[in-house]
C-alpha angles and dihedrals in degrees: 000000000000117000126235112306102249104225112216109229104241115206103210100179143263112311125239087261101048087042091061088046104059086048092058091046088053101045105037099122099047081051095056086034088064097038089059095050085053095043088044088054092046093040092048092060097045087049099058097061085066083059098215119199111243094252087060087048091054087054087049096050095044083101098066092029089066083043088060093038092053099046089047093055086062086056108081090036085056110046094050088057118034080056099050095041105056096036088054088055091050133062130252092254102045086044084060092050102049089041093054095052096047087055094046094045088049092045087048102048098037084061084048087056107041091048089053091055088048094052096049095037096056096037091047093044098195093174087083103133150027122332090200089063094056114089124239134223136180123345142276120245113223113247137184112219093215089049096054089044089063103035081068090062101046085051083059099058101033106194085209112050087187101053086045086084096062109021139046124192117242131168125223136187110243125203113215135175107224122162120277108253084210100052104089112189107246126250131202084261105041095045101091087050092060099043091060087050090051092056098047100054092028090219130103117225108248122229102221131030137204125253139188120206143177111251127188124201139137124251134202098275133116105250095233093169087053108049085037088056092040082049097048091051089038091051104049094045090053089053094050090059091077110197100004094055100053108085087055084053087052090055092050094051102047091041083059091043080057096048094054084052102064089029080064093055096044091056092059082069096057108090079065110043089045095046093057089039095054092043089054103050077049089058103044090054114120103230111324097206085055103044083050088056102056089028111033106109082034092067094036093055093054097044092041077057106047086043097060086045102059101028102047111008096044095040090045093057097052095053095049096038089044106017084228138125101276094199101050080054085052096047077061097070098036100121092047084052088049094048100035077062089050101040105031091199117104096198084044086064104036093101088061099044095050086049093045094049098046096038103037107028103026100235108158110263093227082065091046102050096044100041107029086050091057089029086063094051099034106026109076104148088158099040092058095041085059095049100053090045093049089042098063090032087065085050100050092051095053084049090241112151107218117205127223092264086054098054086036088064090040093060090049093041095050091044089051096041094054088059079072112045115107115236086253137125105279098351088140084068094065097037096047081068085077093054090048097049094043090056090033102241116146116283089207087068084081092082087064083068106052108082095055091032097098089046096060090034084069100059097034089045080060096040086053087055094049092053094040079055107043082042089063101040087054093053094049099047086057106039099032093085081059100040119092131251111293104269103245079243093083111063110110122202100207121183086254101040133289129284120281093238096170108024093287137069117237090255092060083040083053099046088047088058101049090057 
């Protein structure tokens, strides 16, 4: 007599529900993240009828200032790190290689950006007007376009690597009020002289004159292009050590496996510190009816760019660089995007981003720490964009026709001047003085900028990210078949889950191994 008939157990999946489930579970945080921008906007307009002093804004907004201060202090930690890390685990000839797609890429993408800006500024035309009617806000720092140049250059090669990590070198032109050499003080001989003079020429000889110099100094900002370019050098020495460098490899690892920890938990903060941040720039808006009026195709022309940038160019190279889906990359990143628009500030969100692009979208660490921490300083599509649009606006509404010599250097100028911007709030403002005063529009123009600034930070500081992203994913899905096998170093036990370093997470690799 036959036994028992022995029934296989079947999996047939998870089920819808489950399946929903298990999305919400994943994607929690990008879901609250986007709550609290909504919440911050509504509660920023129901904020302003109860008209609060500055000082009572700043109260409101403590909340999202600790959230930037806290993201910033993983910064410096980070960056050190993530570059020598992953250049130590690399050789001298795959490091070059990495590093000279991701400039060329930058250098590539920057131009894209910056063309697109010129062609709908000048179709759109949004200077029509007045300048007079627009309203003015702050004030322009005098720049010279050689010094900043430079300036780039000596940040580069800090002559202190200590004080790197709280000040950066700028220089500034400086008016000053100094005798005239030519003014001699009259004497009862000489009077009659002068007098003559005087009524010849029918002016007086002043006795003091103005002068502009160049001015150095540092100011209270961490030197990225520094400590990136002491890491890079760092890096690439201790992997060369071989043996002997590797247990000072092991400390920086595990140090930037720290510092995504606690990344992770800080995000966790986030829905909270950008609501409030976003509330109080709201706040803090002169009338919005009337800032739509003297802006308004202002505003239109640089979001319909950066729009175009990052939903068609950028997309479009990563399909036909990587013959993959472009936006479920971009899904990826959507919590960097989310709090690069809270933040505006792209350092501020390089912690995010690294963690987005190795846990979400499985691009080898060694590739993210070394090309999204240059990406961040050097990378700035949408801040480009932005300078060449706002350049030519300023000319268009002081009716000056600019030629083609003229917007070409504008192009170059603009691509050359965002290498420079710091991945601050606003930084584009003080950089765009280089593009006015190459071209020789008035620097003063700036001010008409300022009230609607932090508005359009917001949506360049995310198109940045996204090109800093779909950057690295292009480079890894080129160079990963040449890389070597992921050091052992490297695998991170974070409080969610680690990093899908090669497509799967280490609970799919250990499921693989057990059958």
């Amino acid at each position: 007599m036959d036994g028992p008939v022995e029934i296989e157990d079947v999996d047939y999946g998870l089920t819808r529900g489950q399946k929903c489930k298990k999305w919400f579970k994943e994607n929690l945080l990008l879901l609250l993240t986007i709550l609290g921008v909504c919440l911050g906007i509504l509660m920023g307009f129901l904020m302003r009828m109860a008209n609060l002093s500055d000082e009572n804004i700043a109260y409101f907004s403590f909340p999202g200032e600790l959230f930037i201060r806290m993201l910033k202090s993983m910064i410096l930690p980070l960056i050190l790190c993530s570059i020598i890390s992953a250049l130590a685990a690399l050789d001298a000839k795959t490091s070059g290689r990495v590093g000279g797609r991701a400039v060329a890429y930058y250098a590539g993408t920057t131009l894209i950006a910056v063309i697109i800006g010129i062609i709908l500024v000048v179709a759109i035309h949004p200077g029509k007007g007045d300048p007079d009617a627009i309203a003015r806000a702050g004030s322009s720092r005098r720049v010279s376009a050689a010094d900043s140049f430079l300036d780039l250059i000596r940040n580069m090669f800090p002559d202190n690597i200590a004080q790197a990590c709280f000040q950066s070198y700028n220089s500034q032109i400086v008016e000053q009020t100094v005798p005239n050499p030519a003014y001699t003080p009259p004497n009862i001989t000489s009077m009659a002289s002068t007098m003559t003079t005087m009524m010849m020429n029918g002016t007086a000889i002043p006795e003091e004159i103005t002068v502009y110099s160049t001015q150095g100094g540092y100011s209270n900002r961490l030197n990225v292009l520094g400590i990136i370019t002491f890491s890079i050098f760092f890096g690439v020495v201790l992997g060369r050590m071989g043996e002997k460098g590797k247990p000072l490899v092991q400390v920086f690892t595990i140090f930037n496996d720290c510092i995504m920890t606690l990344v992770y938990l800080i995000m966790w903060y986030s829905p909270v510190g950008i609501m409030f941040l976003i509330a109080g720039k709201i706040m803090q808006m002169i009338d919005p009816a009337k800032l739509v009026g003297q802006l308004g195709m202002y505003m239109v022309t640089v979001i319909a760019g950066l729009a175009i940038h990052g939903f068609i160019v950028l997309p479009g190279l990563y399909l036909i660089f990587t013959r993959k889906n472009p936006f479920k990359y971009i899904a990826g990143i959507g919590q960097a995007l989310v709090t690069a628009f809270g933040t505006a500030s792209s350092s501020a969100t390089l912690p995010v981003t690294i963690r987005c692009l190795e846990d979400k979208n499985g691009v080898d660490p060694r590739v993210a720490r070394l090309v999204l921490p240059v990406g961040a300083t050097i990378n700035m599509d949408g801040t480009a964009l932005y300078e060449a649009v706002a350049s030519i606006f300023i000319a268009q509404v002081n009716g000056i026709t600019l030629n083609f010599g003229q917007i070409v250097a504008i192009s170059v100028t603009a691509t050359a001047a965002s290498i420079g911007a710091a991945g601050i709030p606003s930084a584009g403002l003080i950089t765009m003085v280089i593009v006015l005063t190459a071209v020789g529009l008035p620097i003063e123009d700036v001010t008409l900028l300022f009230a609607i600034d932090w508005f359009l930070d917001r949506f360049r500081t995310a198109t940045n990210v996204l090109g800093d992203s779909i950057g690295a994913g292009i480079i890894d899905h080129h160079v990963r078949g040449t890389l070597p096998p992921v050091p052992t170093d490297y695998e991170e036990v974070a409080m969610d889950g680690p990093p899908a370093y090669n497509g799967h997470s280490k609970a799919e690799k250990m499921n693989v191994t057990k059958l």
